[in-house]
Each structure stands twice: as C-alpha cells, then as structure tokens.
SEVOFI-93580 format. One line per field, with one value per atom (N, C-alpha, C): residue number from 1; residue in one letter; atom name; x, y, z. Coordinates in Angstrom, 2 decimals. Each point is the difference from the previous one (the first is absolute). Example, Ala and Ser with C-alpha at 12.3 -4.5 7.8 and 13.67 -1.06 7.14 Angstrom:
BEGIN
seq	[1 1 1 2 2 2] $
type	[A A A S S S] $
atom	[N CA C N CA C] $
x	[13.19 -0.89 0.90 -0.35 0.82 -0.77] $
y	[-5.69 1.19 1.20 1.05 1.19 1.09] $
z	[7.80 0.00 0.00 -0.72 0.06 0.73] $
// end
This chain:
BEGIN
seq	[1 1 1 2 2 2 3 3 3 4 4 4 5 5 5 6 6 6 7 7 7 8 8 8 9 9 9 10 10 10 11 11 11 12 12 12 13 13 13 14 14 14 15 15 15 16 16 16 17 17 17 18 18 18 19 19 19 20 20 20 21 21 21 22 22 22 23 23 23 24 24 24 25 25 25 26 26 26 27 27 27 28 28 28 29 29 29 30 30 30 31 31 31 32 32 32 33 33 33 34 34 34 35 35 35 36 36 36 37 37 37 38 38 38 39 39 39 40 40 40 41 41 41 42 42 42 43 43 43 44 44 44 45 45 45 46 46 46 47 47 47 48 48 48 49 49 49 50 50 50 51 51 51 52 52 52 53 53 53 54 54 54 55 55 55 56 56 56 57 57 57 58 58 58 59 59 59 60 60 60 61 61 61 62 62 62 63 63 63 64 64 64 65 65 65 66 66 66 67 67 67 68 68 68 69 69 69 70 70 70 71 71 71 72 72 72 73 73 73 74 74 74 75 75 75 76 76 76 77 77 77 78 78 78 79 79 79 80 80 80 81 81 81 82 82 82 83 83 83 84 84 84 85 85 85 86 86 86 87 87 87 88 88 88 89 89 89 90 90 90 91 91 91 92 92 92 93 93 93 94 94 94 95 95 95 96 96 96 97 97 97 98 98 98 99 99 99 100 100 100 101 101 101 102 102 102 103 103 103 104 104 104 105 105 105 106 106 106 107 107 107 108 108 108 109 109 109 110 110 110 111 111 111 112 112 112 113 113 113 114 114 114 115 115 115 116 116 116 117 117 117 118 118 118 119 119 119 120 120 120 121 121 121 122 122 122 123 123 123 124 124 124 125 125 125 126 126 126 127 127 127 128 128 128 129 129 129 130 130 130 131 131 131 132 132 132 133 133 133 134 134 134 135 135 135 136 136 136 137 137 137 138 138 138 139 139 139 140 140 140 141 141 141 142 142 142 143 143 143 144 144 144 145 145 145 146 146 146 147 147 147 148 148 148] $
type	[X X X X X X X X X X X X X X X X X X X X X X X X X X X X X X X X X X X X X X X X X X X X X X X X X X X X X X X X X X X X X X X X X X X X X X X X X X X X X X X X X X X X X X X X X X X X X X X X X X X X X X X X X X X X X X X X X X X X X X X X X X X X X X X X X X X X X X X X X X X X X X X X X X X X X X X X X X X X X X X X X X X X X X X X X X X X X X X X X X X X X X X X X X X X X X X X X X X X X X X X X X X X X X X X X X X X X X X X X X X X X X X X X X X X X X X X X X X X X X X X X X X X X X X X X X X X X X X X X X X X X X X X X X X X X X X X X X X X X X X X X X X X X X X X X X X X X X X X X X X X X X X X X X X X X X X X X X X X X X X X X X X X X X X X X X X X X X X X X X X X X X X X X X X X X X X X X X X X X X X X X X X X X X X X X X X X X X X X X X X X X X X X X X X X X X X X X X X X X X X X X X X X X X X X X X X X X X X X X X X X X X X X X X X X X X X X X X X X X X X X X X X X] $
atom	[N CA C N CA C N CA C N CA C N CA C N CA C N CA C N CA C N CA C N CA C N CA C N CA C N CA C N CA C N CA C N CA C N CA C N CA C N CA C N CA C N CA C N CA C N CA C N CA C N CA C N CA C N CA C N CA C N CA C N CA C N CA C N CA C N CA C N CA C N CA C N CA C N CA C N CA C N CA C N CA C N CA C N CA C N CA C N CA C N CA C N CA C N CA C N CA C N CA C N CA C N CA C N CA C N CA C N CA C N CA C N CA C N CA C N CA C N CA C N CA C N CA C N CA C N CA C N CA C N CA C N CA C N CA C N CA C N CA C N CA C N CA C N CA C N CA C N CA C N CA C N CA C N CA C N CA C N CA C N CA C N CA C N CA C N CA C N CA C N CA C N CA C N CA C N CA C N CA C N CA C N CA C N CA C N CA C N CA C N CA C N CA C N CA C N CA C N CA C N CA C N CA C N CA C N CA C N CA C N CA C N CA C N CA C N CA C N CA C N CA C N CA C N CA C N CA C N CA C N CA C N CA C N CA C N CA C N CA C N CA C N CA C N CA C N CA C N CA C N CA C N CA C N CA C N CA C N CA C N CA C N CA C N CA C N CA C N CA C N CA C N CA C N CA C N CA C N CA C N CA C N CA C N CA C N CA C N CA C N CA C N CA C N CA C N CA C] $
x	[-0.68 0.99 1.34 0.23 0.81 1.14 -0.55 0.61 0.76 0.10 0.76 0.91 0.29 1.17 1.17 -0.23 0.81 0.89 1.65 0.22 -0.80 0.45 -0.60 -1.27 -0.57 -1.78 0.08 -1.25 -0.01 -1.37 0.22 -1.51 0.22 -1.71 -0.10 -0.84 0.15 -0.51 -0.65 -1.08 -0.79 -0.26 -0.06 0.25 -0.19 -0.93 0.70 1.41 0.10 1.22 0.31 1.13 1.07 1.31 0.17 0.82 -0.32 -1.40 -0.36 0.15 0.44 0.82 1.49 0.49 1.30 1.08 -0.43 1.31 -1.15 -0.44 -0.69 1.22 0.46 1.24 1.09 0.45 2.09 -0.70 -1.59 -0.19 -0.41 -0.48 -0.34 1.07 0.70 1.50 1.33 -0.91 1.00 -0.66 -0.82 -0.79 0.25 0.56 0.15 -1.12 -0.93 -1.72 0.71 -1.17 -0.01 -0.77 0.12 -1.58 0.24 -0.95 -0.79 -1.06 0.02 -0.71 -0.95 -1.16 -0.91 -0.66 -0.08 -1.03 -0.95 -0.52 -1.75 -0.72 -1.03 -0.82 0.68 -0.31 0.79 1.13 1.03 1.01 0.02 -0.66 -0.23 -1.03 -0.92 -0.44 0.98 0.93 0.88 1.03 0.27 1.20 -0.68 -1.71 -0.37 0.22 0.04 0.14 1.73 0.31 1.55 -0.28 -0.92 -0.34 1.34 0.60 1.27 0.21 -1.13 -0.13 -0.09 0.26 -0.45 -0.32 -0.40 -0.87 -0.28 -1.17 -0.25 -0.19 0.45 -0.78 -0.55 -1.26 -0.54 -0.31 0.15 -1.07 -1.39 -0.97 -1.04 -0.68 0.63 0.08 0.79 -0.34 0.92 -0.24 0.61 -0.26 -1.07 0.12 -0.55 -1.38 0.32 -1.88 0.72 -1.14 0.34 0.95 0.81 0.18 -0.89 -0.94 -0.76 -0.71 -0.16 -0.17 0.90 1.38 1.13 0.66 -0.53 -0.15 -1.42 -0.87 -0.85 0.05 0.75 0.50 1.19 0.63 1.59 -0.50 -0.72 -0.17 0.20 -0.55 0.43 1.25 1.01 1.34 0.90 -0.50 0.68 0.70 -0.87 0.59 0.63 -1.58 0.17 0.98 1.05 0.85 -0.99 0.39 -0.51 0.10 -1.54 0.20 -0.63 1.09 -0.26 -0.61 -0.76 -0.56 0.33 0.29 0.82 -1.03 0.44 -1.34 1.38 -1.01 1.32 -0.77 -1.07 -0.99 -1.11 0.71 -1.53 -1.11 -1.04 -1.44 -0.55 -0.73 -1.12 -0.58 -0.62 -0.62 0.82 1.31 1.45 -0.18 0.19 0.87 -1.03 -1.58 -0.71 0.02 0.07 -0.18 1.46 1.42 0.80 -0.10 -0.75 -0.19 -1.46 -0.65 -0.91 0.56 0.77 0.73 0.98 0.15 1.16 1.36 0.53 1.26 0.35 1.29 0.45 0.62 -0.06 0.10 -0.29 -0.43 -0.60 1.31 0.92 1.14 -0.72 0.64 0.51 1.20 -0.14 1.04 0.15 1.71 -0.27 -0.53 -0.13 -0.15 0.37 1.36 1.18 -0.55 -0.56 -0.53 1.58 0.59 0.58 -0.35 0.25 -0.11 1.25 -0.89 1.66 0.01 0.82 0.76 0.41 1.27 0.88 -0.82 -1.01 -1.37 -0.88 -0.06 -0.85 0.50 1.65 0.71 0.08 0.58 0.20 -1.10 -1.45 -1.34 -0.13 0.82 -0.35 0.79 1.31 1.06 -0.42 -0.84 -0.53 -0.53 -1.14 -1.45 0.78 1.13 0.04 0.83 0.66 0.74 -0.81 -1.00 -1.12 -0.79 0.19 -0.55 1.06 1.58 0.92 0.28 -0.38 0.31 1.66 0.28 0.99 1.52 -0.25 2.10 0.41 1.05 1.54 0.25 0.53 0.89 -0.47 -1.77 -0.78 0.13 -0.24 0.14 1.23 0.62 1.63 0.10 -1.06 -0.22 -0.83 -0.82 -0.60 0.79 -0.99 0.48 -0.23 0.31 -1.11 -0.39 -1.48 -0.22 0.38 -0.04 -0.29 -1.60 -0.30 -1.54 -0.94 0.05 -1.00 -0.97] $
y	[-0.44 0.85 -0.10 -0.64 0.22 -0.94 -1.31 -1.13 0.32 1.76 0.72 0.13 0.41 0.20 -0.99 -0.94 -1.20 -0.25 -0.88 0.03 -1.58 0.24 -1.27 -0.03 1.13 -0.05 0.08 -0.64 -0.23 0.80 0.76 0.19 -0.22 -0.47 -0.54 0.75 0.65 0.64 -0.97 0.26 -0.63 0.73 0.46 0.70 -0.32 0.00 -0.70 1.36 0.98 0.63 0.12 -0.66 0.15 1.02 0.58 1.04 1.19 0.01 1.43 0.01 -0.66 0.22 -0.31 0.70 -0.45 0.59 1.00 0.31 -0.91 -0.87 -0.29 -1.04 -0.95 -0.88 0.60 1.12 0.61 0.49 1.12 0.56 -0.78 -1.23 -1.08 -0.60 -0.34 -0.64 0.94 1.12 0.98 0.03 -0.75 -0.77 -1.08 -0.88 -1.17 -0.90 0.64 -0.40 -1.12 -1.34 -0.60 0.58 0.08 0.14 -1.20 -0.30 -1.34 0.58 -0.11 0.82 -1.50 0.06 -0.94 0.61 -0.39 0.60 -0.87 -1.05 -0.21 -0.54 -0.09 -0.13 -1.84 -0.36 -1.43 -0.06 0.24 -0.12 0.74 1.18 0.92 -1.23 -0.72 -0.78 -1.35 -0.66 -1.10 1.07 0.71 0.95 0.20 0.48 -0.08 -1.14 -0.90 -1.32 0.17 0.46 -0.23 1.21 0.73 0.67 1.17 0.05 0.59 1.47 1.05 0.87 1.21 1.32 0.92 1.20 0.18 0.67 -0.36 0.20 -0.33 1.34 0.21 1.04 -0.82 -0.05 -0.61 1.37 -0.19 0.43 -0.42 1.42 -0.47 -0.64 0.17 -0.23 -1.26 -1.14 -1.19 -0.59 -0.73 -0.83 -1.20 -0.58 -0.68 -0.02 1.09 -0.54 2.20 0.16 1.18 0.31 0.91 -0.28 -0.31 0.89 -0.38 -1.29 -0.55 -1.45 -0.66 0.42 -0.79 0.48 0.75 0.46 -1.18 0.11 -0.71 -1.45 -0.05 -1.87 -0.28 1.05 -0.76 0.85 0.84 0.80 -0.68 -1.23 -1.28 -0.42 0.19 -0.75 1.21 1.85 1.00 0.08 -0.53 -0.01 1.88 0.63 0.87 1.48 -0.30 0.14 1.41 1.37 1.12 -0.34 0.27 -0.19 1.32 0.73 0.58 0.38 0.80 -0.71 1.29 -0.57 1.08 -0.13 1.12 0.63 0.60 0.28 0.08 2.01 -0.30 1.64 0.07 1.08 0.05 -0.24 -0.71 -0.04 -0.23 1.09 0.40 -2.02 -0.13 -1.40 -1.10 0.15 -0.91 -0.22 1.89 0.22 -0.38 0.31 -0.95 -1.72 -0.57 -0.96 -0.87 1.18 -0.78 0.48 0.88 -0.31 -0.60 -0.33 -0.87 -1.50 -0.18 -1.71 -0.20 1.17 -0.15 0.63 0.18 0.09 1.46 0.05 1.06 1.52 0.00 0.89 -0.51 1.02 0.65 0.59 -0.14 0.40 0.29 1.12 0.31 0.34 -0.49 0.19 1.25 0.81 1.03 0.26 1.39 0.06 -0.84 -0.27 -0.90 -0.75 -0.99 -1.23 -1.06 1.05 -0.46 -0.06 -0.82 0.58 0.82 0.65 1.00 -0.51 -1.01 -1.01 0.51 1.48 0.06 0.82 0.98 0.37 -1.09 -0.76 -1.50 -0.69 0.02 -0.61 0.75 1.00 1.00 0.04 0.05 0.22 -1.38 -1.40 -1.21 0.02 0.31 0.55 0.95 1.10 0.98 -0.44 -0.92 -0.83 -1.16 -0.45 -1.57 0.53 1.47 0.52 0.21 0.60 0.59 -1.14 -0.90 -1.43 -0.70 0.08 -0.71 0.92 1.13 0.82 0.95 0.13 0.74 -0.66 -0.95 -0.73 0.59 0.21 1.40 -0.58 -1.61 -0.65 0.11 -0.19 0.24 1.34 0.77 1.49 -0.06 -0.24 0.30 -1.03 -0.86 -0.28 0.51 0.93 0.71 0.98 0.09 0.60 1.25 1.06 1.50 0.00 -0.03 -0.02 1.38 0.01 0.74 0.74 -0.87 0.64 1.10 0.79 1.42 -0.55] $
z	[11.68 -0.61 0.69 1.34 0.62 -0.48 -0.87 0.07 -1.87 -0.34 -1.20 0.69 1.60 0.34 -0.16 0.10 0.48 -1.15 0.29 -1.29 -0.75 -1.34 -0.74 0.13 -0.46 -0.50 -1.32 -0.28 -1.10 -0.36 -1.33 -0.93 -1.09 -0.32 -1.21 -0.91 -1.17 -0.96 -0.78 -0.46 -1.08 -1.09 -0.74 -1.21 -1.06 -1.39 -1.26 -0.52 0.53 -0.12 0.62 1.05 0.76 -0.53 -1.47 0.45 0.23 0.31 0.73 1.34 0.45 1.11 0.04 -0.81 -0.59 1.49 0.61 1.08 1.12 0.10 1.60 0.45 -0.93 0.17 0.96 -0.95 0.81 1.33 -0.06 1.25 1.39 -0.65 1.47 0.28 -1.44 0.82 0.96 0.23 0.97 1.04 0.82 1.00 0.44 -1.08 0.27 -0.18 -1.12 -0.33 -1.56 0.14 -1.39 -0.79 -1.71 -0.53 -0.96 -0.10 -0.60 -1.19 -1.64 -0.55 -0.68 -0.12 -0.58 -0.66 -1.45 -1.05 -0.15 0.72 -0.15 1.57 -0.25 1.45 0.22 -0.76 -0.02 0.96 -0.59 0.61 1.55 0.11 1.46 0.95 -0.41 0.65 0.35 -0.68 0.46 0.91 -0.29 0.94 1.25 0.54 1.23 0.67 -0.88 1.12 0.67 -0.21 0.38 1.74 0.25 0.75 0.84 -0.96 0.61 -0.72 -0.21 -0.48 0.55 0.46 1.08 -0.80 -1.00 -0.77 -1.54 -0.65 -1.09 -0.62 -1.49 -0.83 -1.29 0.35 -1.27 -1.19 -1.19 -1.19 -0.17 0.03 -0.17 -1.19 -0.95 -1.74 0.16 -0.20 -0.36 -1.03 -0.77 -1.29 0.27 1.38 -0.13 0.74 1.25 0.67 0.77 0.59 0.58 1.20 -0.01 1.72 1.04 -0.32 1.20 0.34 -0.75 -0.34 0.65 -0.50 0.54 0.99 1.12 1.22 1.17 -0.70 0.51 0.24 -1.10 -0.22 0.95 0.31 0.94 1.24 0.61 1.50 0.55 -0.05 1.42 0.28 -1.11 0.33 0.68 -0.32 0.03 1.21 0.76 1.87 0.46 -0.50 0.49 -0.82 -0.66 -1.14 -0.47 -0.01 -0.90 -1.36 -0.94 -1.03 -0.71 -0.71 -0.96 -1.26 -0.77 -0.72 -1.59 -0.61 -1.35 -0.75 -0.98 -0.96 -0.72 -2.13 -0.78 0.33 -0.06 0.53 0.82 0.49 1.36 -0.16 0.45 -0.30 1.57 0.37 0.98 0.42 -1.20 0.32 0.46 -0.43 0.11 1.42 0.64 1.15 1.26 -0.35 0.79 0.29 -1.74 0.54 0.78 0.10 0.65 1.51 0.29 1.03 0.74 -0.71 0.45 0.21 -1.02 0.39 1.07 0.49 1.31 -0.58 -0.89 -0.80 0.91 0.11 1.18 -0.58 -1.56 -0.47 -1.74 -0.17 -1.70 -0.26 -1.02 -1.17 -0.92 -1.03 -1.51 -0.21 -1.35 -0.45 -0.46 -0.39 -0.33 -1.53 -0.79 -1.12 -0.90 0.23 -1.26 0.54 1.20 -0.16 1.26 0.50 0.43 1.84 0.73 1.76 0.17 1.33 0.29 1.12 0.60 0.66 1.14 -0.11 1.04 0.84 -0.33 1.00 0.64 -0.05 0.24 1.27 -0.47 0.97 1.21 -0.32 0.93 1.19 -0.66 1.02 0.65 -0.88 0.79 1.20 -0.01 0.81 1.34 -0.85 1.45 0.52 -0.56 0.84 0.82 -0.21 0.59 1.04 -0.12 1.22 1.33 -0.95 1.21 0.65 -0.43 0.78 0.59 -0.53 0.71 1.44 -0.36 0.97 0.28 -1.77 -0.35 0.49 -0.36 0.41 -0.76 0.90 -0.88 -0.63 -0.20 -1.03 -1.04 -0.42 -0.78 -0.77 0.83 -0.53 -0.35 0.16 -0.59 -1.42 -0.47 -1.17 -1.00 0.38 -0.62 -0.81 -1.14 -1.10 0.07 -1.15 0.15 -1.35 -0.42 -1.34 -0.76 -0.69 -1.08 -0.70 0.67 -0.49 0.80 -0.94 0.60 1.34] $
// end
C-alpha cells in the first residue's frame, strides 16, 4: 500500500463498466495517481505483463471469464500490488470467495450501481500514511472527503 504514496502510481480498473467509476479519474489525479480502465479480462491480462501497476480493481462480473478467474490467471505477474475486488451487489458468497483468493478487499457498488471513489481514496491515503509513517508533505495533500 505504501508504493499509493509515491507519485506516478498507477491503477488499473477492470470493469465491463468503467463509468461507474466515473469521479475515480479527477480524484486520483489530485495524487498524482494514473487510472488505466480495461473492460475485459483479455486486455487486464496483456496489461499485467507490463508489471508497472500498484493497485488493481477488478470486476467480479466480466464479459468475458470472471474476475476471479482473472485474478487467478495474472497473481504471478501482480508483484505483490493490492487487488481489489468489485461487485455490481453484495453477495455473502462473493465476499468469501474474495477473500479466500487472497484479493485485499471485497467492493460494492452503490445502489445506482455506481463506486463512491472519494471515500476509497481517502482510506487508501489514511492506510498508506499509517505505513509511510505520516510525511507532512503527504498530509498536506490530502483531501477531506465529503462522505459521512
């Protein structure tokens, strides 16, 4: 998580709807974060090879094979890399089996089907502080969400 601090990280969304994460773009680019959006396991598997990724959010619903499938198929190239794992609705059985595969967090989406992004960031932000060990410069990039 630590390697969110840095500038020029990159995450990569997998999604067959990438505009449900329609604010994750403006809010990582006030970090200095890339996002990279891929709508099939296909393409998320040629993109691991490039190994230059520091978090993944896959969809567990893909057009073409499952996430979790397409979690299992690239773990080796992840080099460690937190991978996320999205849902369009919660399911009990989902949230086990992402954490039985290693995946470092279980997502839903909200009602509308959208993620709520600037809460997400924010907690990636608290967690990578509390491991960088709180640099001021850092904190002085931090945002204040909005969310309850």
């Amino acid at each position: 998580m630590t390697r969110l601090l840095k500038d020029q990280s990159h995450i990569v969304v997998v999604d067959s709807h990438p505009n449900d994460y329609c604010d994750l773009q403006n809010l990582a680019g006030e970090y200095g974060w890339h996002v990279h959006f891929l709508t099939s396991a296909l393409a998320a598997v040629r993109f691991a090879k490039s190994g230059r990724t520091d978090l993944w959010m896959i969809g567990v619903h893909l057009a073409d094979m499952s996430g979790f499938e397409l979690y299992e198929t690239i773990r080796g190239q992840l080099l460690g890399s937190p991978v996320f794992m999205v849902t369009d609705h919660y399911d009990l059985t989902e949230e086990a089996k992402a954490c039985s595969c290693g995946a470092t967090l279980y997502l839903s989406k909200s009602p509308t089907g959208v993620l709520q992004c600037e809460p997400l960031l924010d907690t990636l932000i608290d967690k990578a502080q509390r491991f960088a060990g709180s640099n001021p410069s850092l904190v002085n990039r931090r945002r204040t969400s909005s969310f309850p």
